[in-house]
C-alpha positions, 0 to 999 in steps of 0.5 A, spaced: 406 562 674 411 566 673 414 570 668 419 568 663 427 569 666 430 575 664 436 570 660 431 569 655 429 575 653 430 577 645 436 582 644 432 589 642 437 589 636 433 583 634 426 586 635 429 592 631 430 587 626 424 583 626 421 591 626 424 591 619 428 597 622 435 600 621 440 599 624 441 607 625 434 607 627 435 605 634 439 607 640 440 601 644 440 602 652 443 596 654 442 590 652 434 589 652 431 596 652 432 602 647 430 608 642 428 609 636 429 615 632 424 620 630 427 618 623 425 611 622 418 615 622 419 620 617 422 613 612 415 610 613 410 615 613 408 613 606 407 605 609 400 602 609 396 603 616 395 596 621 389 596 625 388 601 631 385 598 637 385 601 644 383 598 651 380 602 655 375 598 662 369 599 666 370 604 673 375 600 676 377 598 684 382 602 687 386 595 686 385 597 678 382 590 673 388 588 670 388 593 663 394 593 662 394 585 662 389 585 658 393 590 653 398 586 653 396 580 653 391 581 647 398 583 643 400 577 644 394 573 643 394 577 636 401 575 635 399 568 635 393 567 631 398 569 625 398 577 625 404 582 627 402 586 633 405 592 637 403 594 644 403 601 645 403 603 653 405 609 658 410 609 662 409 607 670 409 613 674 413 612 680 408 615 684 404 609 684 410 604 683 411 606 691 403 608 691 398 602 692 399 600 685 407 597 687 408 597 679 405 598 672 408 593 667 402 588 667 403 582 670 404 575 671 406 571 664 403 579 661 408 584 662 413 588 659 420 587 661 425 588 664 420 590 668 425 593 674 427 597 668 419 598 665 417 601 672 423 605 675 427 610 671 426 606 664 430 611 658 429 617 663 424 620 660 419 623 665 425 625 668 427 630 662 420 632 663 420 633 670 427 638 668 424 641 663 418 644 667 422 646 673 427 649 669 421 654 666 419 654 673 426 657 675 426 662 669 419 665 671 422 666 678 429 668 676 426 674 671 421 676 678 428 677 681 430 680 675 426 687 674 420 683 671 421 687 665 415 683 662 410 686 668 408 679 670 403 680 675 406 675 681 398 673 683 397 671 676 403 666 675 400 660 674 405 655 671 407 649 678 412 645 679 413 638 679 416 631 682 415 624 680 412 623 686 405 623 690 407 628 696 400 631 699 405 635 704 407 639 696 399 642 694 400 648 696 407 651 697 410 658 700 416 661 695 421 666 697 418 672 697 411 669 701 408 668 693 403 662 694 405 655 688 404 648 688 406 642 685 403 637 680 405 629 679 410 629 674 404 625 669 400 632 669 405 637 667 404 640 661 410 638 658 408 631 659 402 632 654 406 636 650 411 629 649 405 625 649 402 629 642 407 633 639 408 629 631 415 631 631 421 635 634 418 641 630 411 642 634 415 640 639 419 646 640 413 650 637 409 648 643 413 649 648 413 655 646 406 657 647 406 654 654 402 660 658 407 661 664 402 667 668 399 674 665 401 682 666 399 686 670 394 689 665 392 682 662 396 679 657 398 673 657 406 671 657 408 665 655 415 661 655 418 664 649 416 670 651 422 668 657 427 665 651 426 658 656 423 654 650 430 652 647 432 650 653 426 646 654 427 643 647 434 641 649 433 637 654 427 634 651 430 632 645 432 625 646 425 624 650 421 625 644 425 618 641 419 612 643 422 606 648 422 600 645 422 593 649 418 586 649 413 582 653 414 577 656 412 573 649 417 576 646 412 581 643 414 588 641 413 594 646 413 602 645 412 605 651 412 613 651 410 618 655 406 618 661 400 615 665 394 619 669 387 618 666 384 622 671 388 628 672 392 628 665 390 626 657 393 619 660 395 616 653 402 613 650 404 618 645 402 620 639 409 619 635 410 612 638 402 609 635 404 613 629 410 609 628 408 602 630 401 603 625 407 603 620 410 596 622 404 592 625 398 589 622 394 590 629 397 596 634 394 595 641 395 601 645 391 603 653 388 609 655 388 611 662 383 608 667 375 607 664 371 610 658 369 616 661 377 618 662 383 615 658 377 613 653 374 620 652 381 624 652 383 618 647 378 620 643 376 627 643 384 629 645 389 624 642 385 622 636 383 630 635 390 632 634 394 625 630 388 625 624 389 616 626 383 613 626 381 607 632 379 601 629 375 598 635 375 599 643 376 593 648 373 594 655 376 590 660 371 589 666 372 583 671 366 581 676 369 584 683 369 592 680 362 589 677 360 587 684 363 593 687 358 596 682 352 593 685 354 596 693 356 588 695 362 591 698 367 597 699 375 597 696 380 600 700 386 603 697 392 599 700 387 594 703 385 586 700 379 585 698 372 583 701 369 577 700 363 580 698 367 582 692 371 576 690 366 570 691 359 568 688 354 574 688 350 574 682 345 580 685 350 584 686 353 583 679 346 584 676 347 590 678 353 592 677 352 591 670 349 598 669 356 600 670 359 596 664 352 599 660 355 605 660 362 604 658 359 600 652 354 607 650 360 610 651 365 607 646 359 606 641 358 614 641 364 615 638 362 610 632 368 605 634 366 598 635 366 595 643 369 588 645 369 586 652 374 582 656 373 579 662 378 579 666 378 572 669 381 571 675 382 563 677 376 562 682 371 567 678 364 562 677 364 560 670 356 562 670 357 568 672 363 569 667 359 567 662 353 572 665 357 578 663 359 576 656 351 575 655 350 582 659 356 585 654 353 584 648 346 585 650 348 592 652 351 593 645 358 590 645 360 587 638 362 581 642 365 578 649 371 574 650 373 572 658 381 573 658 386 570 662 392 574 660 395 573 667 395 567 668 396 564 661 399 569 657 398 570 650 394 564 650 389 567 654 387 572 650 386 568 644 379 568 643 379 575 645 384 577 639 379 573 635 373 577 636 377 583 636 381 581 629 372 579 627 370 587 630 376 589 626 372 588 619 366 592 621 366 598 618 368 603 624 366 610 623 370 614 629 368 622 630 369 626 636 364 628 641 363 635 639 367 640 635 372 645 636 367 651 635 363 649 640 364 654 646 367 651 653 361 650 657 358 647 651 363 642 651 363 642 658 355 641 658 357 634 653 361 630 657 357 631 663 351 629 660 353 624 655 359 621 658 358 621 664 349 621 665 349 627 669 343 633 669 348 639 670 355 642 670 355 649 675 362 653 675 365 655 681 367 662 681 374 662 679 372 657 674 367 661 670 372 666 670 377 662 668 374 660 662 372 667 661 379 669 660 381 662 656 375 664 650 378 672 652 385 669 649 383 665 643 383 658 647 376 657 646 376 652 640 381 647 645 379 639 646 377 639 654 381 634 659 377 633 665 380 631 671 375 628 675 375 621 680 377 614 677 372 610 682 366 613 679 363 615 672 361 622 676 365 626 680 364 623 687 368 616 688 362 614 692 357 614 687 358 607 684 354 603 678 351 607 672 348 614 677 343 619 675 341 626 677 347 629 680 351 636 678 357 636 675 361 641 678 368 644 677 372 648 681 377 649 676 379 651 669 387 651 667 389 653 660 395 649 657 396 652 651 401 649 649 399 642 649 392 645 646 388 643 651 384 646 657 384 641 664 377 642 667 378 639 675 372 637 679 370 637 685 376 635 689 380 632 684 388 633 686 393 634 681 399 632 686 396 625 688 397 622 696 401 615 698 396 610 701 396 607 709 402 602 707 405 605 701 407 599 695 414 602 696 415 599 703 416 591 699 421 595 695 428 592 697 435 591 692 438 584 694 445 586 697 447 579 695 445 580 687 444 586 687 436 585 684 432 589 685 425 586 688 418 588 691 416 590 684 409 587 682 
């Protein structure tokens, strides 16, 4: 079933009015899109906090298992047994907008609309981030140009450029002068994690400026205000730090701010924007990246580090086709459909796929927080087999279970799950991080292997060892870690499925992002600059010349 027309949209004034905002709080962007001022958050500091409920999922297939559906659609549910809810989500990348995803809006009667607007330009954010990192780029070349006053030594700048798009061809790159770069998706940029975690325009600027650009000669670090560029960087940010508000298709208020990459990046919405919606809402909904393993972890132990907010509860979204897959039914291909062995009845398989959601539950519960597993149906999915994972989620430790069909029933599909969520609100969630900050970076490192993702080892590539070395060196060692590792697997190797074992965690690289306070390990082969697939999702992707419409978005 489609989605409602766009005519039937509410005015972002009025969702600014049923918010309880100011009329000067908001900047309205047309008719159904718009910002809201950082001051609205500083006016409702003092109000009482709702509900903070993330949805996170189980290792999905390259075709994902309907996370933000199920974010969206469990606001909306929420919002019809009676409380206020806001959903809190990322903003699509372009990347896989043109990618394989061809969207990430949600979908069927669960987006967030306008979605042409959701998944193209929106407010323009990514693209201040995308400005903002390359103009520091430009300073650290230009000051080369210049009589490198600072000693900048040209084979220790590590500071990359980014584009919003995924071009393989851009990995590594020769400047002018024979100097080796590269380029990273506008979503991994630092600055981009300096959006998402920045409490207001202040800690923005301060962060900016302790962004580490590369060392001297004789080892000391240079940093962006060092280049006077944090300024500059701030200015084109300004206006990116105001939250997005738009609605779901049911009318729900939406705020979608900074960007996605789970794998690659911390992969959460940003902290100024759940902050403020905890202050309007009774239940705030908000997704991190990916699995447990990923956007769940760095919610966690990064984003929750940093805000002091406190998770009431996770929502793990599993469907039976990522379970089969699990259970070595079949493969999944990027830009592929789906084998049958995925789709149609298959109980051995999702038996022991099952393992895989285990996990995801051990998971969530190591960070003290309450789990409720969705189930998100598909409309031939065996009613038994249904029922079957609910029974294997809650014997694995969830609080309880709920099949889900957002996408084709709207908020009404999400009723019983907003109903067990609200249930699992009640219990007593007592969140504490993975590790702690004095733990050393091998320490950290060595915990998530372990007790995230079951490995018996982490091994350091070389360059790695020297780079944490160098991070512990320059004070950086009490720093949360981002892992950057695949998706598709609770392990490094994508072709690792199920729940594996007895594997080493290796890491190739250490990067020290200093000024969203974080170190990004990268394991084995992971690529901060993501490629398109065969048949990229931006060959549907038209604008009808007799409306003017864009179509082809999913």
């Amino acid at each position: 079933m489609p989605p409602p027309a766009a005519p039937s949209l509410k005015q972002v004034q009025e969702l600014a009015d049923e918010l309880s905002l100011l009329e000067d709080e908001l900047i309205p962007y047309g008719r159904h899109k718009g910002k809201i001022v950082l001051a609205a958050l500083d006016r409702l500091r003092d109000r009482p906090l709702g509900r903070y409920v993330l949805v996170t999922a189980i290792n999905p297939t390259p075709l994902g298992e309907g996370k933000t559906v199920t974010a969206i659609g469990l606001a909306m549910g929420l919002c019809r047994l009676g409380p206020r809810a806001v959903v809190t989500l990322r903003q699509p990348s372009l990347g896989p907008v043109f990618g394989v995803k061809g969207g990430g809006s949600g979908g069927g009667r669960a987006q967030v609309v306008p979605q042409e607007e959701v998944n193209l330009h929106l407010t323009g954010d990514a693209h201040a981030v995308a400005a903002a990192h390359n103009l520091l780029a430009a300073f650290v070349d230009n000051h080369l140009s210049h009589g490198n006053s600072l000693q900048l030594d040209p084979n220790a700048i590590s500071w990359p450029r980014v584009m919003g798009l995924n071009d393989r061809a851009l990995r590594q790159v020769t400047l002018q002068g024979g100097r080796l770069s590269h380029f990273v998706i506008t979503e991994a940029s630092e600055v981009m994690a300096i959006l998402a975690l920045a409490g207001d325009l202040k800690d923005l600027r301060r962060r900016l400026g302790r962004i580490l650009v590369g060392m001297t000669q004789d080892g000391r670090p240079v940093c962006a205000e060092d280049l006077r560029c944090a300024g500059a960087m701030a200015a084109l940010l300004r206006d990116a730090m105001n939250p997005n508000l738009v609605q779901t298709t049911e009318g729900t208020p939406a705020l979608i701010h900074a960007g996605p990459f789970g794998n690659i990046a911390h992969g959460s919405s940003s902290i100024v924007a759940d902050a403020l919606a905890l202050r309007l809402a009774d239940y705030v909904v908000t997704e991190a990246g990916f699995g447990s393993d990923l956007g769940a972890e760095k919610f966690f132990n990064i984003k929750c580090r940093v805000s002091g907010l406190r998770p009431a509860a996770a929502v793990i979204v599993a469907t039976l086709r990522a379970l089969k897959l699990h259970g070595g039914a079949s493969s999944a291909k990027p830009g592929l459909p789906l084998p049958v062995a995925l789709t149609g009845p298959n109980r051995e398989a999702l038996a022991r796929g099952c393992a895989n959601l285990r996990q995801h539950i051990a998971n969530v519960r190591t960070f003290g927080v309450p789990a409720i597993v969705a189930v998100n149906a598909f409309a031939d999915d065996p009613k038994e087999e249904l029922e079957y994972v609910k029974a294997q989620a809650v014997e694995g430790g969830a609080v309880a279970a709920a099949v889900s069909t957002p996408w084709s029933n709207g908020g009404a599909g999400a009723e019983a799950l907003a109903d067990a969520v609200m249930r699992a609100c009640e219990q007593p969630s007592s969140y504490r991080p993975l590790y702690e900050d004095a733990a050393s970076i091998e320490q950290k490192l060595d915990t998530i292997a372990r007790r995230i993702y079951g490995a018996d080892n982490v091994t350091c590539a070389p360059t790695a060892a020297a780079q944490i070395e160098t991070a512990a060196r320059l004070g950086y060692g009490h720093f949360p870690i981002c892992m950057a590792k695949t998706q598709y697997s609770l392990s490094h190797d994508p072709q690792l499925l199920g729940r594996p074992s007895g594997f080493t965690l290796p890491i190739r690289e250490v990067r020290i992002l200093a000024g969203a306070e974080f170190l990004t390990a990268v394991c084995g082969g992971m690529q901060l600059m993501p490629g398109l697939p065969n048949r990229p999702a931006g060959e549907r992707v038209d604008v009808d010349p007799e409306t003017g419409r864009i179509v082809g978005l999913t």
